[in-house]
Every structure is written in structure tokens, then in C-alpha cells.
C-alpha positions in Angstrom: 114.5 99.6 88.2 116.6 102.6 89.1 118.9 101.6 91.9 122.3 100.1 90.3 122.4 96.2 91.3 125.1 95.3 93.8 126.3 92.1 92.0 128.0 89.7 94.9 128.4 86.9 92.7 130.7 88.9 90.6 132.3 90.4 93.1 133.0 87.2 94.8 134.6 85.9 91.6 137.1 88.4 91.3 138.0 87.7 95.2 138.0 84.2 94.3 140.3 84.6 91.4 142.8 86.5 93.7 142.4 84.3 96.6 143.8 81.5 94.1 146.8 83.1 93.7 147.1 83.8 97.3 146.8 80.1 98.3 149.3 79.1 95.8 151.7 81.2 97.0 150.9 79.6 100.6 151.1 76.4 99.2 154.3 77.1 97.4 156.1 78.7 100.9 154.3 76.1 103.0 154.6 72.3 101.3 150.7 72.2 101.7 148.0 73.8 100.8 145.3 75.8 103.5 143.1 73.1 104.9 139.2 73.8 106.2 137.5 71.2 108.4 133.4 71.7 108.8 131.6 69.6 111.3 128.0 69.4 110.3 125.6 68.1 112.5 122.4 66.4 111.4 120.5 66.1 107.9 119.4 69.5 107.6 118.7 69.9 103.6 119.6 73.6 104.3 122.6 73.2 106.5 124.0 70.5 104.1 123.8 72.9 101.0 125.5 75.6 102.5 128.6 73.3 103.5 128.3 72.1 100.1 128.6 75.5 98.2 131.6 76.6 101.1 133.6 73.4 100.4 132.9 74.1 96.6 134.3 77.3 96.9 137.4 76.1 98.5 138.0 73.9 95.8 137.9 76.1 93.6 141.1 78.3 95.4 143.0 75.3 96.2 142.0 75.1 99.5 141.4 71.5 100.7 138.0 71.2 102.4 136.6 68.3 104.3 133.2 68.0 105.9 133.0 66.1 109.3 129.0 64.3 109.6 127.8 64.2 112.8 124.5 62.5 114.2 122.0 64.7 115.4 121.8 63.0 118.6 125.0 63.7 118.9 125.2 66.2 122.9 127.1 69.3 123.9 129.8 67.1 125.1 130.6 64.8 122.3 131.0 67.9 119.8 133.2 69.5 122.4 135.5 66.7 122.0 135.4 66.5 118.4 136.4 70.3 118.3 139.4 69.5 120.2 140.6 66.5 118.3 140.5 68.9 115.1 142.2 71.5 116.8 144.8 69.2 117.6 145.1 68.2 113.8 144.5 64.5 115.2 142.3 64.3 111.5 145.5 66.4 109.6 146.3 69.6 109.8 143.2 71.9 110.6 144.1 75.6 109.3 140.3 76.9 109.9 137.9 74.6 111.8 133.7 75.6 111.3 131.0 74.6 112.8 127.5 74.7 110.9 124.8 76.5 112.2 122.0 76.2 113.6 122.7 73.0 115.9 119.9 70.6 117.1 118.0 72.3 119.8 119.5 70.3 122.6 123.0 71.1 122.2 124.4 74.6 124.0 125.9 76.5 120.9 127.9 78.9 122.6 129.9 75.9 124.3 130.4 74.3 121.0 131.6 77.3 119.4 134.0 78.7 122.0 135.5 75.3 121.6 137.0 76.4 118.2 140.7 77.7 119.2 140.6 81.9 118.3 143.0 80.8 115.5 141.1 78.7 114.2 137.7 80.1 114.3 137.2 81.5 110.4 133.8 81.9 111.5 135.1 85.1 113.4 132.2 84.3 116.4 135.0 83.5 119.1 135.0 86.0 122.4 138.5 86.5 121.8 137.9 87.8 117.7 134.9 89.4 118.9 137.1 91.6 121.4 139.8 92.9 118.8 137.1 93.5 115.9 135.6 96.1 119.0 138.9 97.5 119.5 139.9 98.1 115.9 142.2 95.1 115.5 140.1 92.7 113.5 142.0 89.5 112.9 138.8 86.7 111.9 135.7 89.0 110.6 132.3 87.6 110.8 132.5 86.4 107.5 128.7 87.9 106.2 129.6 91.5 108.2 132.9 91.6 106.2 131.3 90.7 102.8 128.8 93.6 103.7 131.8 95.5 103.8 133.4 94.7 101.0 130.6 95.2 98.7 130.0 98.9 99.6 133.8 99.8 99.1 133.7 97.8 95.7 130.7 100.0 95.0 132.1 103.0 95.5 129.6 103.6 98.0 131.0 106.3 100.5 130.6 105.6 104.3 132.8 108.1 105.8 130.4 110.6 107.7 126.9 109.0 106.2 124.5 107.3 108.4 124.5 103.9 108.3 121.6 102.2 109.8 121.4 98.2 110.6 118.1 96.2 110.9 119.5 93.4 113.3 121.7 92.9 116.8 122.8 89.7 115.8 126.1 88.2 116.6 126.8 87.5 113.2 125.6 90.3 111.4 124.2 93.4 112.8 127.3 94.0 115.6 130.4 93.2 113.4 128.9 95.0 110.8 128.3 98.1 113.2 131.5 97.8 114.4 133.0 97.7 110.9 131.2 100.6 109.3 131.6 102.7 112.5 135.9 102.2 112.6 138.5 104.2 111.2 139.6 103.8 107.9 138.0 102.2 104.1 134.6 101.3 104.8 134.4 103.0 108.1 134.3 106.0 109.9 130.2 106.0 109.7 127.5 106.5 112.1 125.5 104.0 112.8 122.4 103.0 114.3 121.4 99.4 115.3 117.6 98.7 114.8 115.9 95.5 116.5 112.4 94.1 117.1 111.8 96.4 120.2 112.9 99.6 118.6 109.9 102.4 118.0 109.6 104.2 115.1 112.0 101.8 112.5 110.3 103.3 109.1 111.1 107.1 110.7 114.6 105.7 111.6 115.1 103.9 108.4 114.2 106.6 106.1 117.5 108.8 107.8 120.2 106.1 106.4 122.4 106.6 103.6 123.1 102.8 104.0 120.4 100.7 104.9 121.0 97.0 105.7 118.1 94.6 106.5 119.5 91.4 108.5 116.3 90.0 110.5 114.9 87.1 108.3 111.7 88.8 107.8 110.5 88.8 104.0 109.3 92.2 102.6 110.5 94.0 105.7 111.7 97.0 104.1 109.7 98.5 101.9 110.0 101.5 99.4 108.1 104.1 101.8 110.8 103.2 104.1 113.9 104.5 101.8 115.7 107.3 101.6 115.6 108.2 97.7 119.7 107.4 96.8 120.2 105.1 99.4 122.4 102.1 99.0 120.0 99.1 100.5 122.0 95.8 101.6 119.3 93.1 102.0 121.0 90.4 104.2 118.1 88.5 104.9 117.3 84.5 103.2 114.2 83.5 103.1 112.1 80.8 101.3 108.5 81.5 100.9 105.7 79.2 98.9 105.4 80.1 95.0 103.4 78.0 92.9 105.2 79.4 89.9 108.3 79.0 91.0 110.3 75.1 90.4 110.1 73.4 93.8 107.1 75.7 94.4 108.9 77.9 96.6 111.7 80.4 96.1 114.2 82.6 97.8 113.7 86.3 98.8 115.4 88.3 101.1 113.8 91.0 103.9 113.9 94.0 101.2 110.7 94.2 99.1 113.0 94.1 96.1 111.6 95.6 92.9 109.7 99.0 94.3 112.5 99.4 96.6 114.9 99.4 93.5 112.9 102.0 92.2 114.2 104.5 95.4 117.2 103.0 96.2 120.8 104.7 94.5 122.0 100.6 94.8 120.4 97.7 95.7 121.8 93.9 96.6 119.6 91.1 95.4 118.7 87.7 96.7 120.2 84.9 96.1 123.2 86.5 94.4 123.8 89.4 96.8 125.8 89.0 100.1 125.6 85.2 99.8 128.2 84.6 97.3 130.2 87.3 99.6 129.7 85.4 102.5 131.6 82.7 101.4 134.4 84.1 99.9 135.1 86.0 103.0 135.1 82.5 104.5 138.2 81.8 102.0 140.0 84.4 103.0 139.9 83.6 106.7 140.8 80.4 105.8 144.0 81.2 104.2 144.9 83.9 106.8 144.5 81.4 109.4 146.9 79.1 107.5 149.3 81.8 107.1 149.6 82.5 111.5 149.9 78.9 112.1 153.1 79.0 109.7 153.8 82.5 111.4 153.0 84.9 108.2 150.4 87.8 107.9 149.4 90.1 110.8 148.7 89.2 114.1 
């Protein structure tokens, strides 16, 4: 392996360690401390893991977590309502409010979502965050976009003026993240290019980036014929496939074809360990910013 490894656990430590300070200082100014509220729907053995590590996490700042269960069967309407009893802090006070995705198949998302207050929404997927991230004002990132972000700045990985090109259109991933690398400023002022399952010609396209993120959910997507040598390759992609070798028989990979793409890449993110860890931390820091406008501190 040539490519140096982008390390998101660390990195996520050392955002966790400051994000501890941060929160006390809240808690200190405030009388309380930052309060997330998840809802998660169902039994999914995937779902329920991820709330567990997020609610870990928060722990772990001083942020006091609390994960609402819900039925599966439960319909559009009845999470609607249960939105709007959290945003009205009828459970306590509700600083960030999440809902865990993917919901049952018979439930509208989008309704469910929009029901999370702007303020609230550390999940950064409301319209109204949505519309200042596109004009430059971000107040709640999309939390896997920012930690994108935030790993190529720690890396020292320039963006300014490099081509920067995005394997997914996704909502939660491949837009923000366009929109981040392509504004003004740290970790910006890039071109980008937005790849998707009907563009023609993705290996030709692929091979122009400087910065080469894979968010699709397709293993071994990327491969090492597909790499410009010295590009910085951002797999956000999870993925379990079947490994007899493996404990459980299975394991996790991402969409980057990992160890002869290392050996082309200038810097490579692995999976698990990469932009997961980051993901969650970014979470964190929503959290606390959205604690900090309800009590009318940071920007707006």
C-alpha cells in the first residue's frame, strides 16, 4: 500500500475530545446539558446499531441521548405526531431531534422528515437547511457530506482549483458534498462533477479527479484502472458481503476496491473506520450548535 490511510476514527476522536469541552461550556452557560432525541422505527439489527454507536458517542461528549422505539406498523401520520410532541419538548427539552433511516416501506419519508423543525433537524435533510447550504450559508450540514469535508482539510488535501468528482446524487451525500467542495472558502472552491447510474463514460470521468469519492453502495465499484495516480479516494459506501473467513461469515467493505486502489491512490479512506466514525461526530456537533440557537448563541 502506497496511498496514505485517511484514519476517521482518529480524526473523529480528536473532534470528540474538543466537542467535550464545547458541551461543557454549554452546559456550564446553560443549566443543562445538549439533549438528542432519536426516534427509531422497527427492529432493524442495522438501524438499531447505528442509533446505538450515535447515542454512544453522545455520551461520551456529555450530550444526553435518548432513543424513542417505535413499532414498525407504526403510519405516516402517527410519526408525524410524534415529531411534533418532541419538537414541542413535551418528552424534555429536544435540542436536536433524528429520525433513523430507512423507514418501513409504507411510511412517506419525506413527510416524516420535514416534520423535524429546521432547528432541530441535526440531520441537516430539511428543505429549509438544504436551501442555505446552496446559498453558502450552511447552518445543519448533512452530517456524512461535512465529515467528507473535514477529513480532506485534516489531510491537508488541497481542493481549491482540483477536480473533485462524486459517485452519487443522493440527498445525503453526493449534493451537500458538491455543494461543500464547490463553495468559497477551506475545503471549497473546487470543481466538481456529480456522477450517477445513467452517466456514460464514469471510468473516463473518474480517472480526471484529483478527489474521488464513491457514495453509491455498490462493492468494488471503483477500481485501480479507474484512478488517477495521487488521487485522494473517499470511499463512502457500506456494504456487507458473505465471507466464510470472516466471524459472522460476512464483513464490511465499502464501493472502493481497497487494497489495489491503495496502491494508485496519494490517500485512501478505509471501511469500517473511514467516514463512519466522521459521520457521527459531525452529528455531535450539530447537536450542540442546535442547543446553542435555542438558548440564542452561535451563528444563525
Amino acid at each position: 500500500m502506497t496511498a496514505k490511510l485517511l484514519d476517521g476514527k482518529a480524526l473523529a476522536g480528536r473532534i470528540e475530545d474538543s466537542l467535550r469541552d464545547e458541551v461543557a461550556t454549554f452546559s456550564r452557560m446553560a443549566g443543562r446539558v445538549p439533549r438528542l432525541v432519536v426516534v427509531l422505527v422497527g427492529e432493524m439489527a442495522a438501524s438499531a446499531s447505528y442509533v446505538k454507536s450515535k447515542a454512544s458517542a453522545a455520551v461520551r461528549v456529555g450530550i444526553e441521548a435518548d432513543v424513542v422505539r417505535v413499532p414498525a406498523t407504526a403510519d405516516t401520520e402517527a410519526l408525524v405526531e410524534l415529531v411534533g410532541a418532541l419538537a414541542r419538548d413535551e418528552q424534555g427539552p429536544a435540542d436536536g431531534i433524528l429520525v433513523q433511516l430507512p423507514l418501513p416501506g409504507h411510511v412517506d419519508t419525506q413527510r416524516v422528515l420535514d416534520a423535524v423543525p429546521a432547528d432541530r433537524d441535526v440531520d441537516g435533510f430539511h428543505p429549509e437547511n438544504a436551501g442555505l447550504l446552496s446559498q453558502g450559508r450552511p447552518r445543519f450540514v448533512p452530517c456524512t457530506a461535512a465529515g467528507v469535508q473535514r477529513m480532506l482539510i485534516d489531510a491537508g488535501v488541497e481542493t481549491a482549483g482540483k477536480h473533485a468528482v462524486i459517485i452519487g446524487r443522493s440527498d445525503i451525500v453526493g449534493k451537500p458534498l458538491a455543494l461543500l467542495l464547490a463553495s468559497r472558502g477551506t475545503g471549497g472552491d473546487a470543481t466538481v462533477t456529480i456522477c450517477h447510474s445513467r452517466s456514460e463514460n464514469l471510468a473516463a470521468i473518474c480517472r480526471q479527479a484529483d478527489i474521488l469519492v464513491a457514495a453509491v453502495g455498490k462493492p468494488g465499484l471503483v477500481t485501480a484502472d479507474m484512478v488517477k495516480p495521487g488521487a485522494a479516494v473517499i470511499d463512502v459506501g457500506i456494504n456487507r458481503i458473505a465471507d466464510a473467513a470472516a466471524k459472522g461469515g460476512s464483513r464490511l467493505v465499502g464501493d472502493v476496491d481497497f487494497a489495489p486502489v491503495a496502491e494508485v491512490a496519494g490517500a485512501i479512506s478505509p471501511v469500517p473506520g473511514g467516514v463512519g466514525p466522521l459521520t457521527v461526530a459531525m452529528l455531535l456537533a450539530n447537536t450542540l450548535l442546535a442547543a446553542e440557537l435555542r438558548i440564542g448563541q452561535g451563528p444563525r
